[in-house]
N, C-alpha and C positions, 0 to 999 in steps of 0.2 A: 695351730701347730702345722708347720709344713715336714716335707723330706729329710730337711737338712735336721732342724731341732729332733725329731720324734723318736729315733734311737737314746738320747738324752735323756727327754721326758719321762721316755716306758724306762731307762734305768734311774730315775731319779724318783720315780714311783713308789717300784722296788724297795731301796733305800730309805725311804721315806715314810713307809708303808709303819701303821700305827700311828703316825704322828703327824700327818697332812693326808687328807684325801683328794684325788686326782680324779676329774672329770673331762671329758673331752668332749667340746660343745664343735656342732657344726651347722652353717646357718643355710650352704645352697651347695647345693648338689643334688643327685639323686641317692637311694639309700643302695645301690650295687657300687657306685666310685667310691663313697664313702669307705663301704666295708672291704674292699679291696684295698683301702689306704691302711685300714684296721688289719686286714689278711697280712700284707706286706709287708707291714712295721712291728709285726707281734704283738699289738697294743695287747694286755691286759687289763688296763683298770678300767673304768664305765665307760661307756660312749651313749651320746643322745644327741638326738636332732633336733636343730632349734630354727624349725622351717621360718616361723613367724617373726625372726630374729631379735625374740625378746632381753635375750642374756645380750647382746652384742648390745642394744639399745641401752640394757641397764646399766653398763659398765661404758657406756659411750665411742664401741668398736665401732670403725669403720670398715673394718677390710680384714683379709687373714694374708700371713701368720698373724694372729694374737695371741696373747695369753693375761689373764685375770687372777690374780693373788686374792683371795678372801680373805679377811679375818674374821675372826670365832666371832666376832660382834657384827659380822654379816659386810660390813665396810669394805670394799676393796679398793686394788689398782689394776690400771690395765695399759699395756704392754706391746705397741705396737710394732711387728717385724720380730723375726726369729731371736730368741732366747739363749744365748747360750749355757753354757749345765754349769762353768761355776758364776755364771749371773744368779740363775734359776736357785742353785745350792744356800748362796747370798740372803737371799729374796726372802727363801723357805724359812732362813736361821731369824731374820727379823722378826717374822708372823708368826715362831714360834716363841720367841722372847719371853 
């Protein structure tokens, strides 16, 4: 998630909220840029740090912006370069079908 998507994201959460759960992985930084990205953008849903950058690897990220769609059968997509909210709204409505 960068700048530009992350106002999006935190209201598409929101939104969202009971019926898709939102995680926010991050693979390289340190954990004070991080949480000042969290401080700045109001993030409320989880955040976790994926120093070893396992999650990027599983879903085949190279680089951020990312973003990863899971389905309840653990399967995902992933999603390279910033997202926008009725891509992401799109996306949500599939995986919840």
């Amino acid at each position: 998630m960068c700048n530009i998507e992350a106002p999006s994201v935190e209201a598409a959460s929101n939104e969202w909220a009971g019926r898709v759960d939102f995680v926010g992985v991050t693979w390289f930084g340190d954990a004070e840029s991080y949480q000042g990205f969290i401080d700045e953008h109001g993030l409320t849903f989880p955040q976790i740090a994926d120093d070893a950058g396992a999650v990027f690897q599983r879903f085949q990220i190279a680089g951020q912006p990312a973003m990863a769609i899971i389905d309840t059968d653990g399967s995902g997509r992933a999603y390279l370069g910033a997202v926008e909210r009725e891509q992401l709204d799109e996306l949500l409505t599939e995986v919840t079908a």
